[in-house]
C-alpha positions as CSV (number, residue, x, y, z in Angstrom):
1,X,60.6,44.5,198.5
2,X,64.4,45.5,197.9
3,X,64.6,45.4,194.0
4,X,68.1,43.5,194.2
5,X,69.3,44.0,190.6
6,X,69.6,47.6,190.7
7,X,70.3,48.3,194.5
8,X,73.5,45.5,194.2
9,X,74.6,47.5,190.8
10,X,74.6,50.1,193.2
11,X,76.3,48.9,196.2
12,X,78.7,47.2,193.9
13,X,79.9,50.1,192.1
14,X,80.6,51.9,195.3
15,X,82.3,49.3,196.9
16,X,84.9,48.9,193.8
17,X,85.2,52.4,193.7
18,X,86.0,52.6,197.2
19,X,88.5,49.3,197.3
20,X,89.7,50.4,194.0
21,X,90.6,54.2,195.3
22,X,93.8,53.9,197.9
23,X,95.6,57.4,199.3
24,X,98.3,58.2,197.5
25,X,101.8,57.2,198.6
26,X,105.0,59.2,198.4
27,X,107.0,59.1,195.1
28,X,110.0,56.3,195.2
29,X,112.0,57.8,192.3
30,X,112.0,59.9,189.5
31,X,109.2,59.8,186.8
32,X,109.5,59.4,182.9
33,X,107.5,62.1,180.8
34,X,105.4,59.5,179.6
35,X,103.9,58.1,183.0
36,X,103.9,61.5,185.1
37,X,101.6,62.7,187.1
38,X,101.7,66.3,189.2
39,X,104.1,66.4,192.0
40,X,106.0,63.4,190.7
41,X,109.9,64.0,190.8
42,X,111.5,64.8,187.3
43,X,115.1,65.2,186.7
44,X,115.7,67.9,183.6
45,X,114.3,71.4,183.9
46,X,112.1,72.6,181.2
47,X,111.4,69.2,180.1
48,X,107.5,68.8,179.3
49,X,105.4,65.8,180.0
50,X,103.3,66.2,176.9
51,X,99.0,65.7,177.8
52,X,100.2,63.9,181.3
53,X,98.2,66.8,183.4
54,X,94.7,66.7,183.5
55,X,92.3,66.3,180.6
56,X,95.4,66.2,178.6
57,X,97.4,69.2,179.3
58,X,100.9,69.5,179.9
59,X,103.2,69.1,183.0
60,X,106.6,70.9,183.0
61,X,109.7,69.2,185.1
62,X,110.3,72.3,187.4
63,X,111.4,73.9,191.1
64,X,107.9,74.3,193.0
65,X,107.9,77.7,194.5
66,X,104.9,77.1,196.7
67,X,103.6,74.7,199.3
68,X,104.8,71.5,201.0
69,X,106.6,70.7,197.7
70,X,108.6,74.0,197.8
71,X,112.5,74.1,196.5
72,X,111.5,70.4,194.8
73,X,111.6,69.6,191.7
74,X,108.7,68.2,190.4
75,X,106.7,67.4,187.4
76,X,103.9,70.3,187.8
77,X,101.9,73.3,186.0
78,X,103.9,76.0,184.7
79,X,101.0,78.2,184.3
80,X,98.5,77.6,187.1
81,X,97.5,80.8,189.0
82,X,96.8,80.2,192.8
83,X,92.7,81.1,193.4
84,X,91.5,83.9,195.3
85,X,89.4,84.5,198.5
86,X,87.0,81.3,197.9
87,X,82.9,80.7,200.0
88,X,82.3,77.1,200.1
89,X,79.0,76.1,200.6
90,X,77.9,73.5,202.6
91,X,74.7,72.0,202.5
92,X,74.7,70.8,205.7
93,X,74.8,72.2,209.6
94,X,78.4,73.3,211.4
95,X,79.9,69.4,211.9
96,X,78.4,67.6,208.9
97,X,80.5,66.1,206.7
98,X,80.5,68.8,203.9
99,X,81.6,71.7,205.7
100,X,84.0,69.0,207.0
101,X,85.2,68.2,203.8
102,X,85.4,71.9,202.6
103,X,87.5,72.7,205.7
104,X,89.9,70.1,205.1
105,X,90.4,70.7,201.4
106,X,90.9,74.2,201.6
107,X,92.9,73.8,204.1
108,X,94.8,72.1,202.0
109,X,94.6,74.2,199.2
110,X,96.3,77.3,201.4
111,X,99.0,75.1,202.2
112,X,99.9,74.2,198.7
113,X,99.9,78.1,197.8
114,X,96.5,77.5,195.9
115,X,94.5,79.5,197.8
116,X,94.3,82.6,199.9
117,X,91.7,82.8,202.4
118,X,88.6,80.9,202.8
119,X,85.1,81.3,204.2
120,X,82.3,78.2,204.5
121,X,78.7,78.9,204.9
122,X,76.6,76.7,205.7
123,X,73.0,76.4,204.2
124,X,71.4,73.0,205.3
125,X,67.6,71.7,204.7
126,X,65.8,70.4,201.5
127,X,68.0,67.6,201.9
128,X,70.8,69.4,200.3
129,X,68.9,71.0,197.8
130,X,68.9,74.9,199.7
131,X,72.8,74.3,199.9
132,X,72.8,73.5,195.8
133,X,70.0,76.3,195.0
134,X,72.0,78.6,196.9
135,X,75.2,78.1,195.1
136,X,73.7,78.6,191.9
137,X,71.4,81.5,192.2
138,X,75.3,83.3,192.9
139,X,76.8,85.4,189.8
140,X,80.1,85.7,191.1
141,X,83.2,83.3,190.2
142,X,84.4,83.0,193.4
143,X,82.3,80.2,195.1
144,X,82.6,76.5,195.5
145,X,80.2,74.0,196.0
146,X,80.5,70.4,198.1
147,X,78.3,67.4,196.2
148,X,78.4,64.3,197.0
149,X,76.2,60.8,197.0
150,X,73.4,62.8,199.5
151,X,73.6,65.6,197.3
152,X,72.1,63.5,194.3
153,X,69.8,61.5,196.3
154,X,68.6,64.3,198.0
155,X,67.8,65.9,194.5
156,X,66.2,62.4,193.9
157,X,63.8,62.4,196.8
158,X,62.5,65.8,197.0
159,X,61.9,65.9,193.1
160,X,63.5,68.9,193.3
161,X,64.4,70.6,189.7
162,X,68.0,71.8,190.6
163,X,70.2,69.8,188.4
164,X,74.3,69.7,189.1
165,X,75.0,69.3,185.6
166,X,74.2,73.6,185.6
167,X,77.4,74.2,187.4
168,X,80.9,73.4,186.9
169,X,82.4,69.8,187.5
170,X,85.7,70.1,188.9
171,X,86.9,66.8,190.7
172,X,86.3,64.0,192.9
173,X,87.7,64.8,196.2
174,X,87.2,61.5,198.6
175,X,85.6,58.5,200.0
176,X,84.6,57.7,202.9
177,X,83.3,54.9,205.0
178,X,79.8,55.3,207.1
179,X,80.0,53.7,210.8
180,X,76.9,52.9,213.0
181,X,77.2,54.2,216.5
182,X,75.2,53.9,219.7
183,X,76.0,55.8,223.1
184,X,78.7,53.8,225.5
185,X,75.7,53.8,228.0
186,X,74.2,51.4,225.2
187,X,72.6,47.8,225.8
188,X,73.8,47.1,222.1
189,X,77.3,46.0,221.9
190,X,77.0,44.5,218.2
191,X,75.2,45.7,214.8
192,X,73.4,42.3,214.8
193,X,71.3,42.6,218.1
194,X,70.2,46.0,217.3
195,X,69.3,44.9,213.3
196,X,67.4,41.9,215.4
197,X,65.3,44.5,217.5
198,X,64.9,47.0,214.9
199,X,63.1,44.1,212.7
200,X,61.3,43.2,216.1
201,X,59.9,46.6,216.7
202,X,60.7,48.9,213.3
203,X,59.5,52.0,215.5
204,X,63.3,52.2,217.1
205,X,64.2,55.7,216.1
206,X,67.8,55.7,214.1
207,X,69.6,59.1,213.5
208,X,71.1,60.0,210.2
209,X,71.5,62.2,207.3
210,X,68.6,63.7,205.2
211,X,66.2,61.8,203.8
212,X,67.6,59.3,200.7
213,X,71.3,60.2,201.5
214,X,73.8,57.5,201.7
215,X,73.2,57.4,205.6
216,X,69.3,56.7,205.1
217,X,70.4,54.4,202.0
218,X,73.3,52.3,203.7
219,X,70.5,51.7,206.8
220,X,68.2,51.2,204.7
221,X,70.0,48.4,202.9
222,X,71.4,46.9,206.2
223,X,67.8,46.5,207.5
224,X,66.4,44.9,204.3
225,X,69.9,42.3,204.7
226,X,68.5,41.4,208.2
227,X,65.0,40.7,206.8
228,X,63.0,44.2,207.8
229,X,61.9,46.5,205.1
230,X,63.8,50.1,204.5
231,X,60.6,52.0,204.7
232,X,59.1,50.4,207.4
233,X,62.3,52.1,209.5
234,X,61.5,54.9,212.2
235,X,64.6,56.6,210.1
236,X,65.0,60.4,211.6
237,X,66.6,62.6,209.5
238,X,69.4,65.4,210.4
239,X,70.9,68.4,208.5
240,X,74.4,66.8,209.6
241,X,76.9,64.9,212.0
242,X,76.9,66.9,214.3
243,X,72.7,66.9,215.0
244,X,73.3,63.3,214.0
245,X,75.4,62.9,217.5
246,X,73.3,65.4,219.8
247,X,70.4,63.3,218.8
248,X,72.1,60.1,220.2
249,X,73.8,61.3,222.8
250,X,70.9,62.9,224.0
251,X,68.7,59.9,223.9
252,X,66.5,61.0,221.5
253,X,67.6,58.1,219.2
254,X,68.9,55.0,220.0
255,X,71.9,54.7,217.1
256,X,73.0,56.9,215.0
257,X,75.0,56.5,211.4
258,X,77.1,59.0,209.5
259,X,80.2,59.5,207.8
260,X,83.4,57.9,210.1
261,X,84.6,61.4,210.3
262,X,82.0,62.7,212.2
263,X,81.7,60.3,215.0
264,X,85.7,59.4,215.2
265,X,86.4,62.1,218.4
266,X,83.4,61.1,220.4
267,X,84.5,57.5,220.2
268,X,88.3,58.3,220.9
269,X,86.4,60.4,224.1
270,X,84.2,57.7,225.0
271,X,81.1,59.1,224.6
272,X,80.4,56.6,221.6
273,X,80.8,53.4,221.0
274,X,81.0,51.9,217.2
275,X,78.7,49.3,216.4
276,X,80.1,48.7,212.7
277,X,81.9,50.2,210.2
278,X,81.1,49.8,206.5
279,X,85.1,49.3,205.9
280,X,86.1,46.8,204.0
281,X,89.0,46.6,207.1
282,X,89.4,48.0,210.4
283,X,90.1,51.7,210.1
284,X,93.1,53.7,212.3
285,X,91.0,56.9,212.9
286,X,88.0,55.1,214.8
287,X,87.7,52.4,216.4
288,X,85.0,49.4,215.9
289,X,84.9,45.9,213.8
290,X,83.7,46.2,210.8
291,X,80.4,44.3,208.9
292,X,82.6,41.7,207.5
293,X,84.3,40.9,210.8
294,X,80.3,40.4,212.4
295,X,79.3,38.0,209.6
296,X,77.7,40.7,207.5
297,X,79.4,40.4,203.8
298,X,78.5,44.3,203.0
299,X,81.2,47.5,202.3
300,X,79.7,50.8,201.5
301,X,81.1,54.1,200.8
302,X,80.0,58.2,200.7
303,X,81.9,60.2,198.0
304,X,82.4,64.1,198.1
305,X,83.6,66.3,195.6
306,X,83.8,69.8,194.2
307,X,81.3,72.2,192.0
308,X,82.4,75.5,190.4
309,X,79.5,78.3,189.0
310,X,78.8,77.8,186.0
311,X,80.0,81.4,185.0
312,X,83.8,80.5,184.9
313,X,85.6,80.7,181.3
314,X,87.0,77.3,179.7
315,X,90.3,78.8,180.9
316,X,89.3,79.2,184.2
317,X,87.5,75.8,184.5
318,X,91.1,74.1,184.0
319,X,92.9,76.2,185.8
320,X,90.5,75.0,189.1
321,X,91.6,71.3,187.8
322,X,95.3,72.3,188.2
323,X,95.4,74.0,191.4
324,X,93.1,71.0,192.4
325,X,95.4,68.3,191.2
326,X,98.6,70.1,192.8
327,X,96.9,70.7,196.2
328,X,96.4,66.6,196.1
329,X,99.8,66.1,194.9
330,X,101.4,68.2,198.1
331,X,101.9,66.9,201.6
332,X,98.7,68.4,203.5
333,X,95.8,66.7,201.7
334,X,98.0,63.3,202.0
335,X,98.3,63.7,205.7
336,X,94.4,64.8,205.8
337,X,93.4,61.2,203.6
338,X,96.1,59.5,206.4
339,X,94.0,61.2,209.4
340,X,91.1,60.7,208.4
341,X,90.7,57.8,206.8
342,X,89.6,59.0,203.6
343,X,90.3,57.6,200.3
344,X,91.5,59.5,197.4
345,X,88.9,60.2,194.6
346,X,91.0,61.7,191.4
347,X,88.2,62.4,188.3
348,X,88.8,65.7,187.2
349,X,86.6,67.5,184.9
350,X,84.9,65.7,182.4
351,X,85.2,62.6,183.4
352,X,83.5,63.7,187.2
353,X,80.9,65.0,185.2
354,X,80.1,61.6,183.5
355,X,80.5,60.3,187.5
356,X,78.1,62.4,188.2
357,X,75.7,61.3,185.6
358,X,76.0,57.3,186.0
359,X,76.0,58.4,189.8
360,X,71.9,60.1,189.5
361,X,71.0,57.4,187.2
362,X,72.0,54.7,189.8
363,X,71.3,55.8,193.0
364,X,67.8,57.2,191.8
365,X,67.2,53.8,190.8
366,X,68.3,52.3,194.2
367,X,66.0,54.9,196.3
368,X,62.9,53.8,194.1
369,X,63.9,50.0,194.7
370,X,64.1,50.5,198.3
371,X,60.8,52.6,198.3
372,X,62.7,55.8,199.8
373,X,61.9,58.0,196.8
């Protein structure tokens, strides 16, 4: 039985988190040294915002000579050196939500200046855990990792020995909300008759991410709400999104749940059809009612962010925090959040490594509870 202490600690933390997170919005006026942050406007050249930059270094009031920003002037880094050729591993297959993620943001990155030119390879199974050993059997610097909540449960339920805390922890990138989707063909039109027959007959076959990631968590959780139990679930696990929506379109499953991102242009073709999102609020990239709006009081979020190997030099460690803070402070990872209907996740450093730590002590303790690890 659903150990409710821990697993609500759980789902509560993430839902805060994820109300608690909002995009950032453009800046209305000029910014004092004492409250700047990177890509705020300033007014006097040369003026430095003493420890306002990240894990208390300085900002500098000058012209940006890169990116969206460029000609502006802007609190920002005087002294951060744009990255090199960059792979980013994915641990998941061509669609899922980490390559997805590592697309956007370095994406973003080149816009901003930050970066030159990109590669992504992908390296799914283990849940996760071929991705992570991958990345850090690699001696050179010039690699970047994708973790996020399936990345630590995956560690989680495969017992695996890998531990994140052996690489670099640079920041929190995003949130994002999960959505339950069935084909347009589908007899379910609502989250609640399809909970009603998955309790009837547990053997319904559900698509989603690897074993103990936030998909098989969040369903988990869903099915213990309607009175079922999480490991009584026929709960088939995928690589990614994108075997996540072959299997459902196909017919091999009957519904399928992921990251919003993932499913958001089969819906807008109408190929899928949302049964609910885990949005606190209807969201503009895809369209479905949420939980809340069925009579389900229940928000969840995924969060992703970025490793580095654990080879790089102090200096180079905060150097990835700057041209990470101004890529999020430009114009191209704002419109990305806007499209996608991701939320902004901004621990850099240190304090995304304690995230990381309070997030493997809690959601190893939710997979236990719910018997999925």
């Amino acid at each position: 039985m659903l150990k409710k202490k821990f697993a609500g600690a759980l789902v509560a933390s993430l839902a805060l988190s994820v109300l608690a997170t909002v995009a950032p919005t453009a800046t209305a006026a000029p910014k004092a040294a004492a409250i700047a942050k990177a890509g705020d406007d300033c007014i006097t050249a040369g003026r430095v915002a003493k420890a306002r930059g990240v894990e208390g270094s300085d900002l500098t009031c000058l012209v940006v000579s890169t990116g969206t920003l460029k000609g502006k002037l802007k609190w920002w880094y005087k002294d951060v050196t744009p990255l090199s050729k960059l792979e980013w591993v994915a641990s998941s297959g061509v669609g899922g939500g980490y390559g997805t993620t590592a697309i956007a943001f370095a994406d973003a990155m080149k816009a901003e200046g930050m970066l030159s030119d990109y590669t992504v390879a992908y390296k799914s199974g283990g849940s996760g855990t071929v991705g992570l050993g991958y990345f850090q059997d690699q001696k050179a610097k010039d690699f970047a990792f994708i973790t996020g909540f399936a990345m630590v449960a995956g560690v989680a339920s495969t017992k695996s020995k890998l531990n994140q805390a052996d690489s670099k922890a640079i920041s929190g990138l995003m949130r994002e909300y999960e959505a339950i989707v069935v084909p347009t063909s589908s007899k379910y039109k609502t989250i609640n008759q399809l909970l009603a027959d998955i309790v009837a007959n547990p053997k319904l076959p559900i698509a989603g991410g690897s074993k103990g990631t936030v998909d098989h968590v969040y369903m988990g959780l869903l099915v213990e709400k309607a009175g079922g139990k999480a490991t009584e679930m026929n709960y088939v696990p995928y690589a990614g999104g994108g075997e996540v929506t072959t299997s459902v379109l196909s017919g091999q499953t009957v519904a399928g749940v992921s990251g919003t991102s993932e499913f958001a242009s089969f819906v807008k073709a109408g190929k899928l059809r949302v049964l609910a999102l885990s949005s606190p609020s209807r969201l503009k990239s895809i369209k479905g009612q949420t939980l809340i709006q069925q009579g389900i009081n229940f928000t969840f979020g995924n969060w992703r962010g970025i490793l580095a190997p654990a080879a790089l030099t102090e200096a180079e460690r905060v150097n990835w925090l700057k041209a990470v803070d101004v890529t999020r402070a430009g114009d191209a990872w704002k419109a990305t959040l806007v499209a996608k209907d991701w939320q902004n996740q901004t621990d850099y450093g240190k304090d995304f490594e304690a995230f990381l730590a309070s997030q493997k002590k809690d959601i190893t303790t939710t997979l236990v509870s719910l018997g999925l690890a």
